[in-house]
C-alpha positions in Angstrom: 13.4 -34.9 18.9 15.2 -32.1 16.9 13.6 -28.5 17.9 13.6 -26.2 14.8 15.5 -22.5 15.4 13.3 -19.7 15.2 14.3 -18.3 12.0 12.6 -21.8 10.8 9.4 -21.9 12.4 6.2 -20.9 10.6 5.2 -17.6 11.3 1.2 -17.8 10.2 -0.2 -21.3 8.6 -1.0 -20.7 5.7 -3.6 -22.7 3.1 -2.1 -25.0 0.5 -1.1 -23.8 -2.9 -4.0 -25.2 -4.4 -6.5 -23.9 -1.9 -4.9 -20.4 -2.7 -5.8 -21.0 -6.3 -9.5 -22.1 -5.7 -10.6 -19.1 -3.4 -8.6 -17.4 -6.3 -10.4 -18.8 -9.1 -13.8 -18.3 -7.0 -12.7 -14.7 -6.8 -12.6 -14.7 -9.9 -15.7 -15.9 -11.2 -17.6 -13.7 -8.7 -16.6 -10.7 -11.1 -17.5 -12.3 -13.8 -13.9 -13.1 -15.0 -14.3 -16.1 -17.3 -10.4 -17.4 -17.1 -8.6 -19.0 -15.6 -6.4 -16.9 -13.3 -3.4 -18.0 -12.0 -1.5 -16.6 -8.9 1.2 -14.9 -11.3 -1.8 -13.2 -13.0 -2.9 -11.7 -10.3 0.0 -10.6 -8.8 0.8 -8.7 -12.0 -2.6 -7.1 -11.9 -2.2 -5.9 -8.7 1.3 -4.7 -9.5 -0.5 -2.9 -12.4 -3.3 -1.6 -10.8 -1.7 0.0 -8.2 0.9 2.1 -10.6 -2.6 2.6 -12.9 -4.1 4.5 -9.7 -1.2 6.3 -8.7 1.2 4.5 -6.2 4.6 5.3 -6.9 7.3 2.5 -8.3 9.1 2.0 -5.1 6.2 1.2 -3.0 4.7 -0.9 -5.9 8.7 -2.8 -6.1 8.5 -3.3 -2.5 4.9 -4.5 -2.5 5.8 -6.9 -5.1 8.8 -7.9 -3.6 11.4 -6.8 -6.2 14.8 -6.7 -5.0 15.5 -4.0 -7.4 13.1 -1.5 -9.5 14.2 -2.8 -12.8 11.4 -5.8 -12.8 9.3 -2.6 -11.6 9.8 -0.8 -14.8 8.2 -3.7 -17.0 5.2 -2.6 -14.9 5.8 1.2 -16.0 6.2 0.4 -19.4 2.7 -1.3 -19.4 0.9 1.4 -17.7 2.6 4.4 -19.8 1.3 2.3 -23.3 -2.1 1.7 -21.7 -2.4 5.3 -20.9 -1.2 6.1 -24.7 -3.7 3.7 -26.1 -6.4 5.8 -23.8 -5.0 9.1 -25.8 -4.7 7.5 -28.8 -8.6 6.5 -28.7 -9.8 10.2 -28.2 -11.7 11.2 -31.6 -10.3 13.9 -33.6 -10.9 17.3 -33.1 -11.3 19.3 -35.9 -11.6 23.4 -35.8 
């Protein structure tokens, strides 16, 4: 019998893909969130929330798992119209 090397050995076991998903999806519907929500959702929401509150890009990249900031900035780009749409939505003040 073969022993696997270290580098391949499980580190934590982990639940299957689709036992991810359903705690996920039950996550989910406890706030109400009437979607389906994939992994890939979430992970951008998180990415997004966390620039939204004020973490800074290179955390959020290496959170994420970027190898580089550009897929980062897609995040920064969301968050900067978001907060434009905020602005935008202000009424008028007239003097």
């Amino acid at each position: 019998m073969k022993e696997t090397s270290p580098v391949n050995q499980k580190i934590f076991n982990l639940p299957s893909s689709n036992t991810c998903g359903k705690h996920l999806q039950n996550w989910a519907d406890k706030a109400e969130i009437h979607k389906k929500v994939t992994w890939h959702c979430a992970r951008h929401s998180f990415g997004t929330n966390l620039l939204i509150t004020g973490a800074d890009v290179r955390s959020v990249s290496g959170l994420l798992g970027h190898s580089s900031l550009v897929e980062t900035q897609k995040y920064v780009r969301l968050v900067e119209s978001l907060k434009e749409k905020a602005v935008d939505n202000l009424p008028e003040i007239v003097f």
